[in-house]
C-alpha positions as a printed NumPy array, in Angstrom:
array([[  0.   ,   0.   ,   0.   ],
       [  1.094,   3.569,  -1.053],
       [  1.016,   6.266,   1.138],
       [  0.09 ,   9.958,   0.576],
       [  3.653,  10.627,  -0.215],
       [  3.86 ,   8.523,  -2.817],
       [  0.301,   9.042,  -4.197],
       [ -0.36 ,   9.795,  -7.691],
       [ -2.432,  13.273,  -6.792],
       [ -0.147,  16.242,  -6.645],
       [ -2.54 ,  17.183,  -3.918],
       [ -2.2  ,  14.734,  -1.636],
       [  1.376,  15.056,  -1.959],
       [  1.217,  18.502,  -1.266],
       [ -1.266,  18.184,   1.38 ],
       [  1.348,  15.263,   3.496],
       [  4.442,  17.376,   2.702],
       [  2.619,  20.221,   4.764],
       [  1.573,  17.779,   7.137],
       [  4.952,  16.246,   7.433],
       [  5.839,  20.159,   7.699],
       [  4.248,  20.935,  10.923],
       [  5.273,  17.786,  12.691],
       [  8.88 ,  17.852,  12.282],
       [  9.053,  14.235,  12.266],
       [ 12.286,  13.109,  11.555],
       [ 11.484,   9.514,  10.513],
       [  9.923,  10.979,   7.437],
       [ 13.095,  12.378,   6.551],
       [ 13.895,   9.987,   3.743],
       [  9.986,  10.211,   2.073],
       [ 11.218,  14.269,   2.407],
       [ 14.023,  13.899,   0.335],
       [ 11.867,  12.298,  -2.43 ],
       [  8.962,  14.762,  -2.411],
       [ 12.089,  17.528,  -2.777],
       [ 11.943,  16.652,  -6.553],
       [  8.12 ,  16.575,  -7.119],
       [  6.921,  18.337, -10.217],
       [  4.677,  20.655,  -7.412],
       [  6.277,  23.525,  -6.561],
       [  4.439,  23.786,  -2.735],
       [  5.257,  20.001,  -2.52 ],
       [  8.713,  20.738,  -2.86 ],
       [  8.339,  23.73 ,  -0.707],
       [  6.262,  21.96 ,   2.132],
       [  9.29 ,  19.191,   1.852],
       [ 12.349,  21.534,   1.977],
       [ 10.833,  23.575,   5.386],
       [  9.891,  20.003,   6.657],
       [ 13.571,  18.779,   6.261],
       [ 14.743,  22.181,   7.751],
       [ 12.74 ,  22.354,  10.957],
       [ 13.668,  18.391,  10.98 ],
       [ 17.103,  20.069,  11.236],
       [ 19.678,  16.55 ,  10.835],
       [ 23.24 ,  16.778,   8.976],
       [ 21.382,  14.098,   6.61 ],
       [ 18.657,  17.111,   5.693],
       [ 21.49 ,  18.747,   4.616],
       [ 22.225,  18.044,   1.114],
       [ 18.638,  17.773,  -0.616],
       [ 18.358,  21.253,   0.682],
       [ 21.767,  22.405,  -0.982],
       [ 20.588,  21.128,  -3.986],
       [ 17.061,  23.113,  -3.495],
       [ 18.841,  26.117,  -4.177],
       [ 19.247,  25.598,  -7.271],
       [ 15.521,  25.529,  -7.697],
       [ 14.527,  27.711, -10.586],
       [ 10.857,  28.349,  -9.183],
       [ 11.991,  29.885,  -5.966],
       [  9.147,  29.416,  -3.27 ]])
């Protein structure tokens, strides 16, 4: 079974990224790091604050590589 991360409704991915986002919870950290390359530019958003107020060394480089982002949030 999928979960809302991986669901095939830009939505619902958006919706648990901003979820994830106001929970902090680090063992979502690697589902984080995946939604950082969704095609929705909140998704990615939602994910890259999550991974920040997360705040590990392993958060670190998916947020580097945000940056680079050409739709800036």
């Amino acid at each position: 079974m999928r979960g809302p991360a991986e669901s095939s409704s830009p939505g619902i991915r958006q919706e648990a990224a901003y979820a994830l986002n106001r929970r902090a919870y680090a063992p979502a950290r690697e589902k984080l790091t995946l939604l950082m390359n969704d095609s929705n530019v909140m998704t990615r958003a939602n994910a890259a604050a999550a991974l920040g107020r997360i705040g590990s060394s392993e958060s670190a480089p998916p947020l580097v590589v945000a940056l680079g982002d050409l739709h800036p949030w």
